[in-house]
PQR file with spaces between the fields and no chain letter, atoms N, CA, C, O and H, PARSE charges and radii, in Angstrom:
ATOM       1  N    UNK     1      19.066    5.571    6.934 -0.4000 1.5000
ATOM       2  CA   UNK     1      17.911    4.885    6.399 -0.0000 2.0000
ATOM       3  C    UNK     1      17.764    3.525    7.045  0.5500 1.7000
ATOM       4  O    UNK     1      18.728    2.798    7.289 -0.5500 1.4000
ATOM       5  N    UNK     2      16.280    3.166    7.354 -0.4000 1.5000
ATOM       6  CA   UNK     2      16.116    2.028    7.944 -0.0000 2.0000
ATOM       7  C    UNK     2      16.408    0.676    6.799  0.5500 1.7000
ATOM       8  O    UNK     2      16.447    1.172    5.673 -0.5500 1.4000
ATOM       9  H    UNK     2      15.497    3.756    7.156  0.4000 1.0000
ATOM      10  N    UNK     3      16.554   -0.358    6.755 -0.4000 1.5000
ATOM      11  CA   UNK     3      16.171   -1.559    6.118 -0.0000 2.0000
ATOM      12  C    UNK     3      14.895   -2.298    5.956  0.5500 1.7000
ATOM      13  O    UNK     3      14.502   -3.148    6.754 -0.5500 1.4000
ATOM      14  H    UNK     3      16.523   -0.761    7.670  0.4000 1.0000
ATOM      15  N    UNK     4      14.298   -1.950    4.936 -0.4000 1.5000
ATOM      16  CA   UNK     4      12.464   -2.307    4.715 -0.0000 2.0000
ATOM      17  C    UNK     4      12.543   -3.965    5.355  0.5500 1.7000
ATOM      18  O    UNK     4      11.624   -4.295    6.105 -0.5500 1.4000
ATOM      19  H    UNK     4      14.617   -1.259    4.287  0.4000 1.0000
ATOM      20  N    UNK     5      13.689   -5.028    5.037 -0.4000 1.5000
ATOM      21  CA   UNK     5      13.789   -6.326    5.434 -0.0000 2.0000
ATOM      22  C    UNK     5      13.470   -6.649    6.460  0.5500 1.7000
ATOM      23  O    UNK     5      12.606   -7.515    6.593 -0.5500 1.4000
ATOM      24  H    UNK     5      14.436   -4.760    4.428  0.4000 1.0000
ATOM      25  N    UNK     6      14.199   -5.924    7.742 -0.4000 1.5000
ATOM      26  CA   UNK     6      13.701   -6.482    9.318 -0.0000 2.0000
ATOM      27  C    UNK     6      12.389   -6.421    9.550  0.5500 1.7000
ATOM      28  O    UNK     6      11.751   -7.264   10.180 -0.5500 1.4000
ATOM      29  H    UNK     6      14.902   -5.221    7.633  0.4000 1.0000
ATOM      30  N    UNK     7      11.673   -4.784    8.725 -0.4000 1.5000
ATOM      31  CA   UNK     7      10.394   -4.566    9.377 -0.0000 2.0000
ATOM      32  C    UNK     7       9.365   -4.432    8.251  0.5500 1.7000
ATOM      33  O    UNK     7       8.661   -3.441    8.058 -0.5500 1.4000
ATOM      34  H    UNK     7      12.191   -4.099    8.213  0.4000 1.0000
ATOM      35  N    UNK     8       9.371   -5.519    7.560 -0.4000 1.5000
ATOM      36  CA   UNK     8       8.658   -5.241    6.700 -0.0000 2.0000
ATOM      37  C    UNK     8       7.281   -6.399    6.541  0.5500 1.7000
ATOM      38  O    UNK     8       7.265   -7.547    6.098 -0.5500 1.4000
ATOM      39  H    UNK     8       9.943   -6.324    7.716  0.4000 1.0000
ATOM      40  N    UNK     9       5.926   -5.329    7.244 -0.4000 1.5000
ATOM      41  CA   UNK     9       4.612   -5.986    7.443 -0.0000 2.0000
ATOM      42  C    UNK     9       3.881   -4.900    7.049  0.5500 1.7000
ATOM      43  O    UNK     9       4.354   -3.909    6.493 -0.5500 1.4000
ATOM      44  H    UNK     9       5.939   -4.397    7.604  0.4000 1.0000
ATOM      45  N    UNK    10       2.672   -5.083    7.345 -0.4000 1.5000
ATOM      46  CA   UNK    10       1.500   -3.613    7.357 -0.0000 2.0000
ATOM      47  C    UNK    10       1.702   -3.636    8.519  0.5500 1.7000
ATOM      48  O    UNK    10       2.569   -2.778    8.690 -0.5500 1.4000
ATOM      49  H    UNK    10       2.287   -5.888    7.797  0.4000 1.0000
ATOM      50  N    UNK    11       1.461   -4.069    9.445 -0.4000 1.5000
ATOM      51  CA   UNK    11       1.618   -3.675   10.925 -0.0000 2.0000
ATOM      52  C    UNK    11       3.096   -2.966   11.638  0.5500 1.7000
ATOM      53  O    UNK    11       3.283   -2.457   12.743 -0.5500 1.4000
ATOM      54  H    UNK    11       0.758   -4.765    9.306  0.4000 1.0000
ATOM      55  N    UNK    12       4.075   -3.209   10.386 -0.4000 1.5000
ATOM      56  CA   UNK    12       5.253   -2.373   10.530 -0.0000 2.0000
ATOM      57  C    UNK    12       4.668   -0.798   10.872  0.5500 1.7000
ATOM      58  O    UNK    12       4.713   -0.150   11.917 -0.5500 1.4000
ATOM      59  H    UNK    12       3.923   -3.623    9.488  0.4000 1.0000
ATOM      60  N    UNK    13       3.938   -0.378    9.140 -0.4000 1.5000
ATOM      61  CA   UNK    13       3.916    0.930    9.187 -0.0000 2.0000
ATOM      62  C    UNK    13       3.268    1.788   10.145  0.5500 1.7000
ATOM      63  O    UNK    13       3.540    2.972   10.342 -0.5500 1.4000
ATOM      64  H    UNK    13       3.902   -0.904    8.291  0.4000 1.0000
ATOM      65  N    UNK    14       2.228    0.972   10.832 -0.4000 1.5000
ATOM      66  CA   UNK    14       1.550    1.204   12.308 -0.0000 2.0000
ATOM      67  C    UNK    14       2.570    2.134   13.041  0.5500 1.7000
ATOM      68  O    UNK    14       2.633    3.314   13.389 -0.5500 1.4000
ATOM      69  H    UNK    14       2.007    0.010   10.672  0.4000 1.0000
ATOM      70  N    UNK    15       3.618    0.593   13.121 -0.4000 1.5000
ATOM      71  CA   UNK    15       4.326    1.174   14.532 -0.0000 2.0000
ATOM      72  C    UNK    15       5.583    1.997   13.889  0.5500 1.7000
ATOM      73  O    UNK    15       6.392    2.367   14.740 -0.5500 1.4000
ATOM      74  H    UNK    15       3.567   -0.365   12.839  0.4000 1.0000
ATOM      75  N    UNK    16       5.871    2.326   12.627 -0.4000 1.5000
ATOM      76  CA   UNK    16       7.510    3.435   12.548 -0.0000 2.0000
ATOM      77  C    UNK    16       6.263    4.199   11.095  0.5500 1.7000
ATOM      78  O    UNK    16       6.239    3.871    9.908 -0.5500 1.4000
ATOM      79  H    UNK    16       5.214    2.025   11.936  0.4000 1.0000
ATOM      80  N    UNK    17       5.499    5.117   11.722 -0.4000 1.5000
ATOM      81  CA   UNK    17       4.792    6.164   10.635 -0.0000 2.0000
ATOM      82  C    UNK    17       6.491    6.726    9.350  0.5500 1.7000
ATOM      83  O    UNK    17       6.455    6.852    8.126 -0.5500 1.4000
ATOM      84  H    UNK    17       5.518    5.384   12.686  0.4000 1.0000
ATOM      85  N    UNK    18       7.249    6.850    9.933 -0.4000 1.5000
ATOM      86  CA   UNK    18       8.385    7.259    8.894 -0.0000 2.0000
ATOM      87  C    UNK    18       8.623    6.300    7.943  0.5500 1.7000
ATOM      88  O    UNK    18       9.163    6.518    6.858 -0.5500 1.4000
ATOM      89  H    UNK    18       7.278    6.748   10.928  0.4000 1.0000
ATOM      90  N    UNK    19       8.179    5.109    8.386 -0.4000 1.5000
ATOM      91  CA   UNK    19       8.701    4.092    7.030 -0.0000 2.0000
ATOM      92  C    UNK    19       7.471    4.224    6.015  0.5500 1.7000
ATOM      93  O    UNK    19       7.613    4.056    4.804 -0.5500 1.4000
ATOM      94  H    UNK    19       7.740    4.932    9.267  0.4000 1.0000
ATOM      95  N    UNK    20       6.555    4.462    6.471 -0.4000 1.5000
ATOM      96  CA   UNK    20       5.184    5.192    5.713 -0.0000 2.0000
ATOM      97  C    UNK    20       5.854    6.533    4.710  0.5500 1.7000
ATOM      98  O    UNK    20       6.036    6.610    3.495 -0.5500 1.4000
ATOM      99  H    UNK    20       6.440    4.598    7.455  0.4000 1.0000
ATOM     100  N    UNK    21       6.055    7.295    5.595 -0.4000 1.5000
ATOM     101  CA   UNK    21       6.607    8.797    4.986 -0.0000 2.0000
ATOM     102  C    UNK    21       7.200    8.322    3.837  0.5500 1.7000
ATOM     103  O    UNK    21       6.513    8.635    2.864 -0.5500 1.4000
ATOM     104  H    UNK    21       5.907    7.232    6.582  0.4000 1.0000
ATOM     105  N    UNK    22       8.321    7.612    3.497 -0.4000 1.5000
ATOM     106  CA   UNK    22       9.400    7.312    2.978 -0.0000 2.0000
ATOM     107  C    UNK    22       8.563    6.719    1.795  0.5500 1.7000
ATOM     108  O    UNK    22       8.755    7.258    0.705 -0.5500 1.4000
ATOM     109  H    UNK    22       8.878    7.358    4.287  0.4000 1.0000
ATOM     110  N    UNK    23       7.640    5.662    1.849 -0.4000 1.5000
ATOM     111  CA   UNK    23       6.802    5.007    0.984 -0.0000 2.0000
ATOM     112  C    UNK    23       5.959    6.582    0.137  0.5500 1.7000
ATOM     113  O    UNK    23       5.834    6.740   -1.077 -0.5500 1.4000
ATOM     114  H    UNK    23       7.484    5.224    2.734  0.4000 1.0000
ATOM     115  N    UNK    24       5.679    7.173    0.814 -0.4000 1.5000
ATOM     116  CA   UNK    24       4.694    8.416    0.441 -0.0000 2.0000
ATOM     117  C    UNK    24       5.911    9.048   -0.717  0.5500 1.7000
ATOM     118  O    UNK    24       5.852    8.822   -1.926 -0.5500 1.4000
ATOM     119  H    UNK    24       5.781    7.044    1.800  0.4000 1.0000
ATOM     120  N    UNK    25       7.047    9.913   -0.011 -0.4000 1.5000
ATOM     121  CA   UNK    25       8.294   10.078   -0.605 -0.0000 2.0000
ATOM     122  C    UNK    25       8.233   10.068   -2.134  0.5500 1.7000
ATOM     123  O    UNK    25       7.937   10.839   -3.046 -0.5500 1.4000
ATOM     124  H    UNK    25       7.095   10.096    0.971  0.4000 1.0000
ATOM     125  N    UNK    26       8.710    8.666   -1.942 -0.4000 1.5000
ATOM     126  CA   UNK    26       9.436    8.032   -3.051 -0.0000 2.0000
ATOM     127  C    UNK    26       8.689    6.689   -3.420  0.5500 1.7000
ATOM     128  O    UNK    26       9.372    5.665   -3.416 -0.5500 1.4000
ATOM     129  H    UNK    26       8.951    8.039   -1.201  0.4000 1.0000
ATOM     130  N    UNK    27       7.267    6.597   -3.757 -0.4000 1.5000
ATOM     131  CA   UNK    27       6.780    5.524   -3.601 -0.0000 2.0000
ATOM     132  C    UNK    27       7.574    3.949   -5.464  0.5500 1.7000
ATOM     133  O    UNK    27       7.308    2.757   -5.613 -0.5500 1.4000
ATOM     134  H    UNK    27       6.713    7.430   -3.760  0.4000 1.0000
ATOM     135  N    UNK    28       8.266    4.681   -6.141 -0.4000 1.5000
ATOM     136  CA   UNK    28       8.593    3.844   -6.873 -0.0000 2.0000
ATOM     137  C    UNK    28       9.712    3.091   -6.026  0.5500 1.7000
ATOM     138  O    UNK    28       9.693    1.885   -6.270 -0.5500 1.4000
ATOM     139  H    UNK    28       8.482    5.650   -6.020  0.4000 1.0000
ATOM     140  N    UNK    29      10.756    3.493   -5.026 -0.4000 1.5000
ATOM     141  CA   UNK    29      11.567    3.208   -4.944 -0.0000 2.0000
ATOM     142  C    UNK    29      11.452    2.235   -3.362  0.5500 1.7000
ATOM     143  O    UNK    29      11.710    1.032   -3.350 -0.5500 1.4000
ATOM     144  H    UNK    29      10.771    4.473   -4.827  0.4000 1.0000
ATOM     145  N    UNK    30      11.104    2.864   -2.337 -0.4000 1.5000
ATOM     146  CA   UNK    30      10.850    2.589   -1.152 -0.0000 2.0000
ATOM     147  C    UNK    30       9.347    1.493   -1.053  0.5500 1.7000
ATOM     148  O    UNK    30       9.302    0.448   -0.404 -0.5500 1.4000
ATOM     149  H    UNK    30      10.895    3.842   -2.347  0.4000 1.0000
ATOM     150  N    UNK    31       8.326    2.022   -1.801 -0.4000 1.5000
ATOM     151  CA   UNK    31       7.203    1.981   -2.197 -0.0000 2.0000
ATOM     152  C    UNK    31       7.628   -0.038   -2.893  0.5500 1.7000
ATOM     153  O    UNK    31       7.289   -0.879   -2.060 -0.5500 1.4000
ATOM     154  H    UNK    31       8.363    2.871   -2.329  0.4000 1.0000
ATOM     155  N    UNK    32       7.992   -0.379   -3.646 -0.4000 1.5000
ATOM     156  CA   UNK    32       8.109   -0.959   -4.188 -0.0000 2.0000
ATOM     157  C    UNK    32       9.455   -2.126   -3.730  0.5500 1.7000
ATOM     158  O    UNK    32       9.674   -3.172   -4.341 -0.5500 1.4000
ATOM     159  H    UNK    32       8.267    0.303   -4.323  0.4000 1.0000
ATOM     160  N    UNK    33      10.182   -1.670   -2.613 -0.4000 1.5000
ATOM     161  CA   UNK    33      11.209   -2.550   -2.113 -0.0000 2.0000
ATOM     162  C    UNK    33       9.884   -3.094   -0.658  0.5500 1.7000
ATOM     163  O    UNK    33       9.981   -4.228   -0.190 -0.5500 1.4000
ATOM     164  H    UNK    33      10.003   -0.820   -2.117  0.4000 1.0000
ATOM     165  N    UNK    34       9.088   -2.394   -0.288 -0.4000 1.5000
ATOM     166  CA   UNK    34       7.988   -2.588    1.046 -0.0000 2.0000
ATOM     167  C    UNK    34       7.576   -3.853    0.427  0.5500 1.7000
ATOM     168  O    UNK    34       7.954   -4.929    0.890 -0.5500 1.4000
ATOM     169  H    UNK    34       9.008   -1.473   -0.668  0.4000 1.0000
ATOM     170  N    UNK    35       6.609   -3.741   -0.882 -0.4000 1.5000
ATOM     171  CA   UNK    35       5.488   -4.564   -1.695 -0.0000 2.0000
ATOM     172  C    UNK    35       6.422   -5.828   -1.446  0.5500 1.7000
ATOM     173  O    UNK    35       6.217   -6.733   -0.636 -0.5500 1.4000
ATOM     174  H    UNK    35       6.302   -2.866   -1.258  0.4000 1.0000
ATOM     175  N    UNK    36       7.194   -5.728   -2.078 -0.4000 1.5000
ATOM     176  CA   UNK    36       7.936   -6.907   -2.708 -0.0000 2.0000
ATOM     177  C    UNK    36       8.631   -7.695   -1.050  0.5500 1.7000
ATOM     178  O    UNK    36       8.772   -8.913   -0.945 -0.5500 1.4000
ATOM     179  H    UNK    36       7.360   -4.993   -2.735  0.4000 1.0000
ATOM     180  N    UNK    37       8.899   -6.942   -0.182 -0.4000 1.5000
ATOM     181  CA   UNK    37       9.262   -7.857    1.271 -0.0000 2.0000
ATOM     182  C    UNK    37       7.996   -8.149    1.582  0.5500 1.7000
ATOM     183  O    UNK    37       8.304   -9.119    2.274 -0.5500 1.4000
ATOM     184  H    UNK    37       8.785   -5.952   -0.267  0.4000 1.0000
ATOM     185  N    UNK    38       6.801   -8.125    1.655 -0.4000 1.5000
ATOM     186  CA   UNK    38       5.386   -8.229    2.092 -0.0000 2.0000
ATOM     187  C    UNK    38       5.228  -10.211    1.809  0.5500 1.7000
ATOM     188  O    UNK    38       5.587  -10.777    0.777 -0.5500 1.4000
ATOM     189  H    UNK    38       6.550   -7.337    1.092  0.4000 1.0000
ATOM     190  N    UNK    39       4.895  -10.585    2.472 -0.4000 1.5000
ATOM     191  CA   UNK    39       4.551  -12.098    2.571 -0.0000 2.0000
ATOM     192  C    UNK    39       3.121  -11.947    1.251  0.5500 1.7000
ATOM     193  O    UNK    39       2.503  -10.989    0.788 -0.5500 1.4000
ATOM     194  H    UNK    39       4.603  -10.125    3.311  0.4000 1.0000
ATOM     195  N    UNK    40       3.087  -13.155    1.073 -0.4000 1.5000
ATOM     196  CA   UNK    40       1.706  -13.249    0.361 -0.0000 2.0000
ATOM     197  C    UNK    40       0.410  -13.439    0.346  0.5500 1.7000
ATOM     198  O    UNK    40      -0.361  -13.550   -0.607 -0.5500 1.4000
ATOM     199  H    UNK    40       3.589  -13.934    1.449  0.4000 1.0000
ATOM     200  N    UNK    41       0.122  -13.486    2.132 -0.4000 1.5000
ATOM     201  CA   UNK    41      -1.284  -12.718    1.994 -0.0000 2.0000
ATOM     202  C    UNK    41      -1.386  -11.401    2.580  0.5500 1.7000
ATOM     203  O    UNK    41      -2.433  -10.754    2.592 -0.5500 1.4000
ATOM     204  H    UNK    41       0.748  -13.397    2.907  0.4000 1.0000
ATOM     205  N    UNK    42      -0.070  -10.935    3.162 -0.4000 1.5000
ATOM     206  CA   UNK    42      -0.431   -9.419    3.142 -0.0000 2.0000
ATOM     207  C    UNK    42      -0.451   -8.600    1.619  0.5500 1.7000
ATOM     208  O    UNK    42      -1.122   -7.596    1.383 -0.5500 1.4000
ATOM     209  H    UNK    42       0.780  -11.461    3.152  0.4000 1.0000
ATOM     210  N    UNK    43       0.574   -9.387    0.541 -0.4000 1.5000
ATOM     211  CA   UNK    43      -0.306   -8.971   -0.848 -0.0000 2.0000
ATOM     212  C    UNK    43      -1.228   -8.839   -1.215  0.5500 1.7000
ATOM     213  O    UNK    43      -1.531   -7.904   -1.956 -0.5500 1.4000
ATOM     214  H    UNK    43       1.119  -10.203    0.733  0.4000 1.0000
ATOM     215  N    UNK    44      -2.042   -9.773   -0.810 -0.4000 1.5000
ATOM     216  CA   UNK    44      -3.552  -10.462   -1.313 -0.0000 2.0000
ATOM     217  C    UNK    44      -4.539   -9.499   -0.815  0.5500 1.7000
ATOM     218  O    UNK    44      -5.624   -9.137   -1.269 -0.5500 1.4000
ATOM     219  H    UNK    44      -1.797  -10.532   -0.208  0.4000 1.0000
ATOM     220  N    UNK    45      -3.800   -9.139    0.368 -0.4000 1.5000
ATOM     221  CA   UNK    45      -4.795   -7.786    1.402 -0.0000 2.0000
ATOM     222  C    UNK    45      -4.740   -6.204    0.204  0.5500 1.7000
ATOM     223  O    UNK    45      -5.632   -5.561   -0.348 -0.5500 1.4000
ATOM     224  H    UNK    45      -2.919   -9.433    0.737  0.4000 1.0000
ATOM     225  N    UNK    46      -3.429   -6.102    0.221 -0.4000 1.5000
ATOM     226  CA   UNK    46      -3.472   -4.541   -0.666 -0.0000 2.0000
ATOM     227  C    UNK    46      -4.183   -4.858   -1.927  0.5500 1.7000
ATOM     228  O    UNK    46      -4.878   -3.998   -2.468 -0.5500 1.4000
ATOM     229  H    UNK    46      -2.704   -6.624    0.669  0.4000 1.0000
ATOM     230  N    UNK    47      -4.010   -6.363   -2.556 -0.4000 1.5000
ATOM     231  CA   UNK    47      -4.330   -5.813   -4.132 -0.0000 2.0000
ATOM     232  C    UNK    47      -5.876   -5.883   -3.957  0.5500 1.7000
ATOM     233  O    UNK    47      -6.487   -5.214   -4.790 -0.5500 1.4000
ATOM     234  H    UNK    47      -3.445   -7.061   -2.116  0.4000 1.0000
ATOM     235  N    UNK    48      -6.775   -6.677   -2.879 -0.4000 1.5000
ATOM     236  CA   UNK    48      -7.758   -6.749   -2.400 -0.0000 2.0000
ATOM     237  C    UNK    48      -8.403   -5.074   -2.502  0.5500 1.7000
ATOM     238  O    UNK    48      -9.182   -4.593   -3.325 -0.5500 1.4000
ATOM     239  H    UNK    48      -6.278   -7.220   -2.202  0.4000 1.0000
ATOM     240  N    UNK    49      -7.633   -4.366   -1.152 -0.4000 1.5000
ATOM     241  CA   UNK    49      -7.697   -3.495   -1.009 -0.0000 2.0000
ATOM     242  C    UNK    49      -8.327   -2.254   -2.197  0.5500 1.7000
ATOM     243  O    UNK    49      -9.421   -1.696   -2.281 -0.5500 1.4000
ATOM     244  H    UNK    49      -7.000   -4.756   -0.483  0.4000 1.0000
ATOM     245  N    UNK    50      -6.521   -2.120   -3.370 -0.4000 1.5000
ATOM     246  CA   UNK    50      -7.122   -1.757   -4.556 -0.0000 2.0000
ATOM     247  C    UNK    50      -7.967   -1.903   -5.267  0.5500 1.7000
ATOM     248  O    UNK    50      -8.511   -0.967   -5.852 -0.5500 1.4000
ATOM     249  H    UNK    50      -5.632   -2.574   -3.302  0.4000 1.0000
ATOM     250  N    UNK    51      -8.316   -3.219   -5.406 -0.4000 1.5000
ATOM     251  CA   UNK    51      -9.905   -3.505   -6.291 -0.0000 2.0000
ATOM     252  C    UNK    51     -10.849   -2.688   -5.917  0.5500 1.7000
ATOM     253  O    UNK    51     -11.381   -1.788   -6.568 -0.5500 1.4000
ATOM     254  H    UNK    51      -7.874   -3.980   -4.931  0.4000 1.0000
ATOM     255  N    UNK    52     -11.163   -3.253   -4.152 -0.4000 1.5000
ATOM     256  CA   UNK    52     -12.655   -2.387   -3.811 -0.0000 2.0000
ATOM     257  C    UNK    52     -12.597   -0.766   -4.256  0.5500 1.7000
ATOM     258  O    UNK    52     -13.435   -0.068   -4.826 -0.5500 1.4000
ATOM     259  H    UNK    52     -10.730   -3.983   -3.623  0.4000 1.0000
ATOM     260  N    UNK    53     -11.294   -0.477   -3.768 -0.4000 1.5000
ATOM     261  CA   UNK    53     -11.295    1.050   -4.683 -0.0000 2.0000
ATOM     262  C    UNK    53     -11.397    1.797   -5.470  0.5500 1.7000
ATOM     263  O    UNK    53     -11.844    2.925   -5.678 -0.5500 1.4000
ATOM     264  H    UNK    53     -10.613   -1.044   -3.305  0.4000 1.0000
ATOM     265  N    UNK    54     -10.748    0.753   -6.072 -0.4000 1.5000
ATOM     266  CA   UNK    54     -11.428    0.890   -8.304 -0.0000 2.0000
ATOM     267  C    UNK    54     -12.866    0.828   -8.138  0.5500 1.7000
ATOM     268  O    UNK    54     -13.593    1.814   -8.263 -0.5500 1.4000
ATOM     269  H    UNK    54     -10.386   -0.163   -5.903  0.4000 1.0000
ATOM     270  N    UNK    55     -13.389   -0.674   -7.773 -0.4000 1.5000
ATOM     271  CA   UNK    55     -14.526   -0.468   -7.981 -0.0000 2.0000
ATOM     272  C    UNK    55     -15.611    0.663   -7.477  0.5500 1.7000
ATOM     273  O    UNK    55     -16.604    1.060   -8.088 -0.5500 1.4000
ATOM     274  H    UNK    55     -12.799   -1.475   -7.671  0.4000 1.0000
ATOM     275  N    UNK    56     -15.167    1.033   -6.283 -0.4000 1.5000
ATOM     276  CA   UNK    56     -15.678    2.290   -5.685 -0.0000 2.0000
ATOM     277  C    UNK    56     -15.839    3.705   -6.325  0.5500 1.7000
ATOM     278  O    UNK    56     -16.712    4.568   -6.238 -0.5500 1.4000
ATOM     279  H    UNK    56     -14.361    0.710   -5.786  0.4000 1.0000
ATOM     280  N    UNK    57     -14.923    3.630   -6.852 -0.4000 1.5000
ATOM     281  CA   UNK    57     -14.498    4.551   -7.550 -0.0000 2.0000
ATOM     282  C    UNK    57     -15.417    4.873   -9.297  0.5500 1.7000
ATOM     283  O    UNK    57     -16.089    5.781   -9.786 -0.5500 1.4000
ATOM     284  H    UNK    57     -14.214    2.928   -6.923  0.4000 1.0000
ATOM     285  N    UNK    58     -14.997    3.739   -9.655 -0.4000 1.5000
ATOM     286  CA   UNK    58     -16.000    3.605  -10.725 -0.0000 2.0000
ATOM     287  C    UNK    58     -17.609    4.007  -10.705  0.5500 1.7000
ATOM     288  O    UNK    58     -18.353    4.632  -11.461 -0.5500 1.4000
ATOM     289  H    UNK    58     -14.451    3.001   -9.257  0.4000 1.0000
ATOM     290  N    UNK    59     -17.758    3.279   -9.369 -0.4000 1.5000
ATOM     291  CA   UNK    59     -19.346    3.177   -9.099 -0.0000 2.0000
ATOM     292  C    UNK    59     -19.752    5.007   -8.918  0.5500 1.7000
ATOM     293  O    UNK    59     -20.870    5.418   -9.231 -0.5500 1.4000
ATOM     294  H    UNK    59     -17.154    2.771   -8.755  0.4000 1.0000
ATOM     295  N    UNK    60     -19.052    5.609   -8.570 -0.4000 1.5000
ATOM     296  CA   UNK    60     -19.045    7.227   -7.891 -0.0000 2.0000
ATOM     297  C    UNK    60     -19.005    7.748   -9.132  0.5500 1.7000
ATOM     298  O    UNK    60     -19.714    8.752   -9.202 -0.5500 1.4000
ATOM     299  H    UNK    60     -18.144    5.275   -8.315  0.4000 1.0000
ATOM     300  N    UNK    61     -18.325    7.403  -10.396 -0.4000 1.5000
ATOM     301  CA   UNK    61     -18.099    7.868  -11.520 -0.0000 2.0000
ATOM     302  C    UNK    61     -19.294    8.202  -12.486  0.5500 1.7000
ATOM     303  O    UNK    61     -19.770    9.037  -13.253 -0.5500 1.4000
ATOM     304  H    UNK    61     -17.748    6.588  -10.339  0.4000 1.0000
ATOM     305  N    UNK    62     -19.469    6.751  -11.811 -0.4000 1.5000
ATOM     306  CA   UNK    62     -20.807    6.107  -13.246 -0.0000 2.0000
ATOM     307  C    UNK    62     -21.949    7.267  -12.388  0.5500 1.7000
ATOM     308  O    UNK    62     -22.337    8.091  -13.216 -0.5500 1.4000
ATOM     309  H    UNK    62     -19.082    6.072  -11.187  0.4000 1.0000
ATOM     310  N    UNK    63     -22.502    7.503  -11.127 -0.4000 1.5000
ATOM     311  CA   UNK    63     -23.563    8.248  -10.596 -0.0000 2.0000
ATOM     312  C    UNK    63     -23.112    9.626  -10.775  0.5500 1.7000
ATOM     313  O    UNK    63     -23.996   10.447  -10.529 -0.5500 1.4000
ATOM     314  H    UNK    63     -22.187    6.834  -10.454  0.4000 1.0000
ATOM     315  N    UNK    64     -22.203   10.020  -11.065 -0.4000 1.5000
ATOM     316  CA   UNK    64     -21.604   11.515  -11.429 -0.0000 2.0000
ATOM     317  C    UNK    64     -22.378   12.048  -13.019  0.5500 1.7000
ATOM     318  O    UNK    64     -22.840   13.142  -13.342 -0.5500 1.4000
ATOM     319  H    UNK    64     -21.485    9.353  -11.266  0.4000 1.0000
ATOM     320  N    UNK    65     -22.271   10.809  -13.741 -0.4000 1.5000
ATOM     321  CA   UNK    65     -22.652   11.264  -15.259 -0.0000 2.0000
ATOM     322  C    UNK    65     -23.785   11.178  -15.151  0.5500 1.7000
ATOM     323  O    UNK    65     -24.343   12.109  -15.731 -0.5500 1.4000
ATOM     324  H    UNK    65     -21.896    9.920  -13.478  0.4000 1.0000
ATOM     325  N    UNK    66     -24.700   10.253  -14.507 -0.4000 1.5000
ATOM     326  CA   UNK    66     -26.560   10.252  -14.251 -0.0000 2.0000
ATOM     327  C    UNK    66     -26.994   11.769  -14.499  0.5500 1.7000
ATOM     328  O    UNK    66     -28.177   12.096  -14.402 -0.5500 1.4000
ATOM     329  H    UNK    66     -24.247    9.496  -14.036  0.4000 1.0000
């Protein structure tokens, strides 16, 4: 097993797709040692990320019941 510490960016998972896999895996465990090495505006990027999705998501919801 690699160490999430040395390589741990979004631009990591670019370049080693297996440290991805591993996140996919086992995302409480691997998933959650990634988040937490992540600097704080590559945080700011995912939880970013999640919002627009929710909200996306929602919005697709709400035109489903129309």
């Amino acid at each position: 097993m690699e160490s999430n510490s040395t390589n741990t960016s979004l631009q990591s998972l670019i370049h080693n797709p297996s440290q991805l896999a591993d996140i996919i895996k086992d995302p409480a465990r691997h998933g959650l040692d990634f988040y937490n090495g992540l600097s704080v505006k590559e945080k700011q990027y995912i939880l970013f990320a999640a919002a627009a999705g929710l909200i996306g998501y929602a919005i697709y919801l709400g035109k489903q019941s129309a």
